[in-house]
C-alpha positions as CSV (number, residue, x, y, z in Angstrom):
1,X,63.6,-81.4,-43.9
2,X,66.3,-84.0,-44.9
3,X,65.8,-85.5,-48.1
4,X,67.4,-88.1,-50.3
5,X,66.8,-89.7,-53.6
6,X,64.9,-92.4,-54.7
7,X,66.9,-93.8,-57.6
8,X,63.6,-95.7,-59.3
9,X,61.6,-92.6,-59.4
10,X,64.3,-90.0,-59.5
11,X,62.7,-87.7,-56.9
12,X,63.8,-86.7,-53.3
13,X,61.7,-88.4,-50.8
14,X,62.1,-87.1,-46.8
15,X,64.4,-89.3,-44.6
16,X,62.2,-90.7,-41.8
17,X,62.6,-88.8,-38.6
18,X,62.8,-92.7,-36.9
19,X,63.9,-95.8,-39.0
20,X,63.4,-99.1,-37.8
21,X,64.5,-102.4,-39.3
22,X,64.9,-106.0,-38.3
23,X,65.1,-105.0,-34.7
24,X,65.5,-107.7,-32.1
25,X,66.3,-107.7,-28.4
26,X,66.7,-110.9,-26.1
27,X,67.7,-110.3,-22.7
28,X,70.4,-112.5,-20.8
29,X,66.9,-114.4,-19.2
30,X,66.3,-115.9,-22.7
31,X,63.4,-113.8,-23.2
32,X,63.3,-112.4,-26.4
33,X,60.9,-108.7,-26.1
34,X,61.6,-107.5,-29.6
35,X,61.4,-110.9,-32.5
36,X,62.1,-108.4,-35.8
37,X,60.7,-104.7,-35.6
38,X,60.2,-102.4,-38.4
39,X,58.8,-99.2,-38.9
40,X,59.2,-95.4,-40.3
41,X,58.6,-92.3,-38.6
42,X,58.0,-89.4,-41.0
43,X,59.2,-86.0,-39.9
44,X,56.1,-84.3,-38.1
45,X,54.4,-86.7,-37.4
46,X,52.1,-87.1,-34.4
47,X,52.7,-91.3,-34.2
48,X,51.0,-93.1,-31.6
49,X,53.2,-96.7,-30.2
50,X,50.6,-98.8,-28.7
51,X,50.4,-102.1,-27.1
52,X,49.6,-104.2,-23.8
53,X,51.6,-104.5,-20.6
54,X,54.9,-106.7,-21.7
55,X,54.5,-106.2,-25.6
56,X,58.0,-105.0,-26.2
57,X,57.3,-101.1,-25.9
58,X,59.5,-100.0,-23.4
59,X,62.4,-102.2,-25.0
60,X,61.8,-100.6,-27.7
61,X,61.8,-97.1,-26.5
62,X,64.8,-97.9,-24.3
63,X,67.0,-99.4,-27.7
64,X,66.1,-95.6,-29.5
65,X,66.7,-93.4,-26.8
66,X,70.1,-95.6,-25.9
67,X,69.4,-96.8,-23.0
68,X,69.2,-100.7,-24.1
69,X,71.5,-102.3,-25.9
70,X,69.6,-104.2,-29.3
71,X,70.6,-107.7,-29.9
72,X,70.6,-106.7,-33.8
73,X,69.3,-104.5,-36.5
74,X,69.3,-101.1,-37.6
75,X,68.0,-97.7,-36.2
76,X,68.3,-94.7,-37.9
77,X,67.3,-91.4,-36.5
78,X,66.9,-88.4,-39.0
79,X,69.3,-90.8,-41.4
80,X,71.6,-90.5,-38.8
81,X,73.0,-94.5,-37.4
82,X,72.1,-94.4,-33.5
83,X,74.7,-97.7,-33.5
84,X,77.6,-95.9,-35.3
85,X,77.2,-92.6,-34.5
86,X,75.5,-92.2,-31.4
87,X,76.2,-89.1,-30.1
88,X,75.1,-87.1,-33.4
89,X,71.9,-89.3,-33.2
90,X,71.0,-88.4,-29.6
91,X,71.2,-85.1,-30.5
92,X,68.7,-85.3,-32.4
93,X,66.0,-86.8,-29.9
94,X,64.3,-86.0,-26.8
95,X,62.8,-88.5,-24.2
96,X,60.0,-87.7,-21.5
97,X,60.1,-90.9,-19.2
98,X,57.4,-92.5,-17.3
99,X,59.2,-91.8,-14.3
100,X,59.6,-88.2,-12.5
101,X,63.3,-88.1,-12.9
102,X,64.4,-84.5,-11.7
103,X,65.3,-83.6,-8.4
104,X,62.4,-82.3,-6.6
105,X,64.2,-79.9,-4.1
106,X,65.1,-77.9,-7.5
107,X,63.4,-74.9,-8.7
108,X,61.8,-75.9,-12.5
109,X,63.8,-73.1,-13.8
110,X,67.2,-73.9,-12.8
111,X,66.3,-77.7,-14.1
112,X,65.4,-76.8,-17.1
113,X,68.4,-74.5,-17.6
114,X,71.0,-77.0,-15.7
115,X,69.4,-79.6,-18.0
116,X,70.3,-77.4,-21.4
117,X,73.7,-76.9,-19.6
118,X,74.6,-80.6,-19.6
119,X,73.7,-80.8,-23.8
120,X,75.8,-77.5,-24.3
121,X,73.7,-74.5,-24.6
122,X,75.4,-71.6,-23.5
123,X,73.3,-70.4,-19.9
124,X,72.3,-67.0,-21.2
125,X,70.8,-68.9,-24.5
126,X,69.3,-71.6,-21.8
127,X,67.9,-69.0,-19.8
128,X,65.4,-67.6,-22.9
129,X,64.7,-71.0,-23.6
130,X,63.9,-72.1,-19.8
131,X,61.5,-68.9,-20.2
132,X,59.8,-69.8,-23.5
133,X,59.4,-73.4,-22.3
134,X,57.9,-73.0,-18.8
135,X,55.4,-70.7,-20.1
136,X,54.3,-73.1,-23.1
137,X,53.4,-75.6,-20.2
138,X,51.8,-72.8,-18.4
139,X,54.1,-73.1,-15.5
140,X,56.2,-69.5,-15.4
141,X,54.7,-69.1,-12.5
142,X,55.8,-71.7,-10.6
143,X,59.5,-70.9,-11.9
144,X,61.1,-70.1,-8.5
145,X,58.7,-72.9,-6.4
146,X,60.2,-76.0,-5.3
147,X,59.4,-78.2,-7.3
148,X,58.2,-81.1,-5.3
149,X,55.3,-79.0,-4.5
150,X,54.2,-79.2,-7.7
151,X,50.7,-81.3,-9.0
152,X,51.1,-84.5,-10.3
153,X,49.9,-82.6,-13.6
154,X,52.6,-79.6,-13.2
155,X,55.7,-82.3,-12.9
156,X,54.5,-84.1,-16.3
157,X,54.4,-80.9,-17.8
158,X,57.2,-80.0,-16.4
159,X,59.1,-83.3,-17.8
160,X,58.2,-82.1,-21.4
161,X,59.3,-78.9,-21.0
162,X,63.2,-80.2,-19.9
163,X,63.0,-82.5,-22.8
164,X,61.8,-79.2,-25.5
165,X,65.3,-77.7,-23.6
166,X,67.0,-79.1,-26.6
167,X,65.3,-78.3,-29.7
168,X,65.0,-82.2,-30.1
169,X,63.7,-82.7,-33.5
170,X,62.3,-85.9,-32.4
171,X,60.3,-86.2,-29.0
172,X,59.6,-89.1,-27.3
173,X,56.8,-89.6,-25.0
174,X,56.2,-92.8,-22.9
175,X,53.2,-92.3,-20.9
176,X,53.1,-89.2,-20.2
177,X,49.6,-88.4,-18.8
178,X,49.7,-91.8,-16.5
179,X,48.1,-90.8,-13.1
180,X,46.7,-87.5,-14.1
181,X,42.5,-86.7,-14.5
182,X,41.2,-86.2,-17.8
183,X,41.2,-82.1,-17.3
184,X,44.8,-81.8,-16.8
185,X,45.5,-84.6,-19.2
186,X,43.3,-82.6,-21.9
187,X,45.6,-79.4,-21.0
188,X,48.9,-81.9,-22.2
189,X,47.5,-82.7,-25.6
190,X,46.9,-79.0,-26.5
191,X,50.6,-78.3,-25.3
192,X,51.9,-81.6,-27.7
193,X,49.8,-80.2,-30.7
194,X,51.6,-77.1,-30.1
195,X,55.0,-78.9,-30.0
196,X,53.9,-80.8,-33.3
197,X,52.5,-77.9,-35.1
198,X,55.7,-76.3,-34.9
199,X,57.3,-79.0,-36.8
200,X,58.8,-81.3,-33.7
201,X,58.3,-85.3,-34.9
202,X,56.1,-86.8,-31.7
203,X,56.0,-90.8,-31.0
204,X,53.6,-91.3,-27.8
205,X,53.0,-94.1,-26.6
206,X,49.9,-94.6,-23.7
207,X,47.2,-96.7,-22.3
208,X,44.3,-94.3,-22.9
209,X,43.4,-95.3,-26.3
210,X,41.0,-91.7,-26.5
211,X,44.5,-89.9,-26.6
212,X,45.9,-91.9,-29.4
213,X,43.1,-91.4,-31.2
214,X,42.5,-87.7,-30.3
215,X,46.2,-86.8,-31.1
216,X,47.5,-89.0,-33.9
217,X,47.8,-89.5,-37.4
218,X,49.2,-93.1,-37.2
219,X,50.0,-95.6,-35.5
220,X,51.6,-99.0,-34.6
221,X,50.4,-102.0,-32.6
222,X,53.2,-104.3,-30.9
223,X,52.3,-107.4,-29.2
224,X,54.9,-110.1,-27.9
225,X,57.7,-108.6,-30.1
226,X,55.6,-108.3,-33.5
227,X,54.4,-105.4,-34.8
228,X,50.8,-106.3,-35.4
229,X,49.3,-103.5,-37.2
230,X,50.4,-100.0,-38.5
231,X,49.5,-97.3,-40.5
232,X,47.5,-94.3,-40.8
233,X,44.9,-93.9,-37.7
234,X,41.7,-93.2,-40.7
235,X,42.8,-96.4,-42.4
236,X,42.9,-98.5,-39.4
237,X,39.9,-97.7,-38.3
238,X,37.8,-98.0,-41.6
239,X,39.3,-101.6,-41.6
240,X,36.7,-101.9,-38.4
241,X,33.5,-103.6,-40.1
242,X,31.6,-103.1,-36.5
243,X,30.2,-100.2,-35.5
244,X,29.0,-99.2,-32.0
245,X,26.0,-96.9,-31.2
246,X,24.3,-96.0,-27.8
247,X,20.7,-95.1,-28.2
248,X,19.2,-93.2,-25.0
249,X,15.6,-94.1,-24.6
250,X,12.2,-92.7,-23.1
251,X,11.4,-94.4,-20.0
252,X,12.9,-97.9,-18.8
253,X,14.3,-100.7,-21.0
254,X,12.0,-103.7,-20.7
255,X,13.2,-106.6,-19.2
256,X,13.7,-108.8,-22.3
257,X,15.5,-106.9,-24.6
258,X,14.6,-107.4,-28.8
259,X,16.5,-109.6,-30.8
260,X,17.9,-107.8,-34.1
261,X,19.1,-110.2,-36.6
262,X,22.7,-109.5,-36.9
263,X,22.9,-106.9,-34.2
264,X,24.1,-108.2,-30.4
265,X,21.9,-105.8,-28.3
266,X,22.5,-105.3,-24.6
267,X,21.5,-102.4,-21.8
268,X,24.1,-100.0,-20.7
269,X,22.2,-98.4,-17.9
270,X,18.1,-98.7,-17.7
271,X,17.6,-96.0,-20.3
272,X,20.6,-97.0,-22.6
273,X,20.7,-99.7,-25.2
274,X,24.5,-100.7,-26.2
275,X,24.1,-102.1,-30.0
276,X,26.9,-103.6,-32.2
277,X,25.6,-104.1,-35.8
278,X,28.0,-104.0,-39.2
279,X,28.9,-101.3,-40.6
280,X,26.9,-101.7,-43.8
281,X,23.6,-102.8,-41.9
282,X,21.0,-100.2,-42.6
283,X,19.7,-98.3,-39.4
284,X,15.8,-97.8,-40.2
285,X,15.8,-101.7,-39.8
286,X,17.2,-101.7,-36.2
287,X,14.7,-98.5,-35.4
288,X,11.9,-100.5,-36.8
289,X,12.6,-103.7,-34.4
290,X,13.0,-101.0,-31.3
291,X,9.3,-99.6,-32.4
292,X,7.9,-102.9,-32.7
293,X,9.3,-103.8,-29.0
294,X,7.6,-100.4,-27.8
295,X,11.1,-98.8,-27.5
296,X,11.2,-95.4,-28.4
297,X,14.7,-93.6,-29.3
298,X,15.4,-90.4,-28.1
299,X,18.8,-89.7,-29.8
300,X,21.7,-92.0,-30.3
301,X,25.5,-91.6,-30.7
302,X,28.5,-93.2,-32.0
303,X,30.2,-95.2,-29.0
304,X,33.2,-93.5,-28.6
305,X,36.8,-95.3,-29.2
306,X,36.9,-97.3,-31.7
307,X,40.7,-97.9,-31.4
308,X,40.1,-99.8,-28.2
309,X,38.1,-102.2,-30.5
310,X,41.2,-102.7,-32.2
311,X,43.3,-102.9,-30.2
312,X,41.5,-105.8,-28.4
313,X,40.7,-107.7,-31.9
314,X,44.8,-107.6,-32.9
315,X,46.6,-108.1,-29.5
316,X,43.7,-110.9,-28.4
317,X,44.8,-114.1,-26.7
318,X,43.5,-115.6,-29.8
319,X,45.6,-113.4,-32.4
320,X,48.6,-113.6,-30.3
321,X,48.4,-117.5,-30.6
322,X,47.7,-117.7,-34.1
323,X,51.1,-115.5,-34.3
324,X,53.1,-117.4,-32.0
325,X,52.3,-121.0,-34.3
326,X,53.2,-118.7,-37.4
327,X,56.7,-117.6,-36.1
């Protein structure tokens, strides 16, 4: 790991694996998709790069893997200036598109070895490596297949494998379980938390807010340009001063549901009640109200994703207003 010192405390401190700062991006439209990014990347980190359709992600994603030209500011990959010294910096990074981008009349082991071929790896080295990769993603034996006759879930896995061709310490991942079902998508994250464990930096950026939250430590929100929120996942979340429950129930919900001071109660499915109370509310008053409305409680749970709550509070039409008037 890189480091370099901090002259006020005199200590080395780790150069981000990604540096961000001030960047902008406004197309030849007049649309402007990036109005000021910043952020760090630590090195092994499992970051997550979240936002809505059109919030600047992919612009983003294309400036660092030089594929957009930025309008201004600075990006800095391992220390190393993607503007000044791009080559060196691209070295350094690896990017698993949305789109299959291979030719699909290939065998997955020639690609992977052709694609080490065209960064410099010497075949014989590209050959252990196409090896080692294609049986991380559990696809050594489809080596010698064509590879359009691969699953949907076999090509992604096949993407990540070209991009690992490279020893990139920084992977990029945009989208990369889009279109597959949540068996095979389950099957990618234990393959990424391989790739992480063994010390390669991961930024992912995806729709299904479940994986963020599954796979990463932190995060960023972008909407419209801004970066809206980021930090660690934990710290996020604990900003949250909702919290969701599901309560499965004997028999049939009534027809008119309780009222719960402070709680907005509604039914899931005819033996589930969907409550949203605050966080600090204490429980054995909410059990008390369902008792006194003849509702018993079976077992309850924690609704699941609270990232997707959020996500919708800080990328709202509402927020994204009161954002616009501040710019």
């Amino acid at each position: 790991m890189s480091l370099e010192p901090n002259v006020s405390t005199g200590h080395s401190e780790p150069v981000p694996a990604l540096s961000i700062r001030d960047l902008r991006k406004t197309y030849d439209t007049g649309v402007q998709a990036l109005k000021g990014v910043s952020l760090d990347v630590m090195p092994g980190d499992f970051y997550a790069l979240l936002g809505p359709n059109g919030a600047g992600k992919s612009t983003l994603i294309g400036i660092v893997s030089s594929l957009v030209n930025k309008t201004s500011g600075e990006v800095h990959v391992f220390g190393v200036d993607l503007h000044a010294q791009r080559q060196a910096a691209m070295r350094l990074l690896g990017l698993v598109p949305q789109e299959m981008n291979f030719n699909f009349f290939e065998k997955p082991f020639d690609i992977l070895v052709n694609y080490a071929g065209f960064y410099g790896v010497p075949r014989a080295e590209a050959m252990l490596r196409a090896e080692e990769e294609l049986k991380r993603a559990l696809l050594w034996d489809k080596k010698d297949a064509m590879s359009r006759t691969l699953s949907g879930g076999m090509k992604r896995r096949l993407m990540i494998a070209r991009a690992m061709m490279t020893r990139p310490r920084l992977l990029i991942l945009d989208e990369p379980t889009a279109g597959v079902d949540i068996e095979i998508r389950r099957g990618m994250w234990k393959t990424l938390k391989q790739i992480n464990a063994a010390g390669t930096t991961i930024i992912l950026t995806t729709h299904y807010l479940e994986e963020a939250e599954s796979l990463c430590r932190n995060l960023a929100i972008i909407d419209r340009g801004h970066i809206v929120e980021q930090g660690p996942m934990r710290a996020l979340l604990a900003k949250l001063d909702v919290e969701g429950f599901l309560f499965d129930i004997d028999g049939s919900l009534p027809a008119t549901l309780p009222e719960i001071e402070g709680v907005v109660v509604s039914a899931a499915d005819d033996h589930t009640l969907d409550l949203d109370m605050p966080r600090a509310m204490d429980l054995n008053r909410v059990f008390a109200a369902l008792n006194a409305a003849g509702i018993r409680v079976r077992s309850m749970r924690t609704k699941s994703n609270r990232l997707e709550e959020l996500f919708v509070r800080l990328t709202g039409d509402e927020a994204a207003a009161k954002r616009e008037l501040a710019a």
